[in-house]
C-alpha positions, 0 to 999 in steps of 0.5 A, spaced: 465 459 517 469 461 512 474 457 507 481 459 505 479 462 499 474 467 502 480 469 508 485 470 503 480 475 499 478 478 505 485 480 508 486 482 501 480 486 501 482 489 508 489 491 506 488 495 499 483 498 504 487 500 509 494 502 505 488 507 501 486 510 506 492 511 509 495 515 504 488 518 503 489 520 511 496 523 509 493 526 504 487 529 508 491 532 514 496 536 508 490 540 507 487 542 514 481 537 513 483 533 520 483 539 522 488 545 524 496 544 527 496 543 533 489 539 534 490 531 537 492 527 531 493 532 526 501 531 524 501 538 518 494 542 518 497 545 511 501 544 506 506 549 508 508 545 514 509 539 510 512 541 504 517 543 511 516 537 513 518 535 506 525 538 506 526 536 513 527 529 509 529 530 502 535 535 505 539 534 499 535 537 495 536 544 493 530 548 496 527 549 489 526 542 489 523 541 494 516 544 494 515 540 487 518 534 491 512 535 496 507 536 489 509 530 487 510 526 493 502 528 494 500 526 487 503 519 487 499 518 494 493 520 491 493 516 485 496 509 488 490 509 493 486 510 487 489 504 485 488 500 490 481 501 491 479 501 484 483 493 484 485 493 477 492 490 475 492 490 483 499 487 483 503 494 479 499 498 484 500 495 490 508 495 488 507 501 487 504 502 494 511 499 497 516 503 492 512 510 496 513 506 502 520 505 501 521 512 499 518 514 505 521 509 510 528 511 507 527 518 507 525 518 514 531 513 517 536 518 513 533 524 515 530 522 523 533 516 524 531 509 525 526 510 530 520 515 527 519 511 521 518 504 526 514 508 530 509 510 524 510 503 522 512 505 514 517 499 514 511 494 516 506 498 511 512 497 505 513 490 507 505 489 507 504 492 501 509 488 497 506 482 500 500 484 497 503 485 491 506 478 491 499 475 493 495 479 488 501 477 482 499 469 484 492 469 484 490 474 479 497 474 474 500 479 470 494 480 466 490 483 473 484 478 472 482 473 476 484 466 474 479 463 473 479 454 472 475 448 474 479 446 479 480 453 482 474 454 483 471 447 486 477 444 490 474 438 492 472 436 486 479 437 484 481 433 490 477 428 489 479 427 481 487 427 484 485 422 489 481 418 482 487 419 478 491 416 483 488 410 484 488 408 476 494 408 475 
């Protein structure tokens, strides 16, 4: 039904998705739209508590620090989901993706220890996020295009010609 082209697309498509809306859900609960603190599944309800939840993690920071940590934690996330979903230069962004993650997850082991971060999968998040990095590095290179060539683009014929090639010699 689908060949190994439209997979790969796919799983790229469903993973910049999900790391966006991921951060973007993160994001949503910092303002109280999943709803109050308190309700199932809502983690902060406000920004107060996470910019609370905020000094929990980054400990070592002077209490001045802190709010501003929160602002600029917020604001990266906003722009790499950003990023993702629009898919230009897609590898920088998802690298990006992972450096956050990683921050996150060294930041939660730090202050919380090794259990919240794999419960939340934020390990699982950085290593998919880097890995989309990779994939989108190799398929559409430094230039954040897609390559495209006449052998990518029809494989049997390229197979075919390999095959002719290697009968002539």
């Amino acid at each position: 039904m689908f060949n190994q082209s439209q997979h790969r697309w796919l799983a790229v498509w469903l993973l910049r998705v999900a790391l966006a809306f991921s951060f973007l859900s993160a994001v949503a609960d910092r303002f109280g739209l999943w709803g109050q603190f308190g309700v199932g599944g809502v983690a902060w309800g406000d920004f107060e508590r996470f910019t609370a939840y905020t000094a929990q993690l980054l400990w070592f920071l002077p209490p001045s620090l802190v709010s501003p940590a929160a602002i600029l934690a917020t604001g990266a996330e906003v722009i790499v989901a950003g990023g993702l979903l629009v898919g230009w230069r897609l590898h920088w962004w998802a690298f990006a993706a992972a450096a956050l993650l990683l921050s996150f997850a060294l930041a939660m082991t730090c202050a919380l220890g090794v259990k919240a971060p794999t419960d939340y999968s934020v390990w699982t998040a950085a290593a998919a996020a880097f890995l989309l990095g990779v994939v989108a590095l190799r398929e559409h290179g430094t230039e954040g295009t897609r390559k495209f060539d006449a052998e990518a683009r029809k494989p049997e014929q390229y197979a075919q010609a390999r095959v002719t090639q290697k009968g002539a010699s």
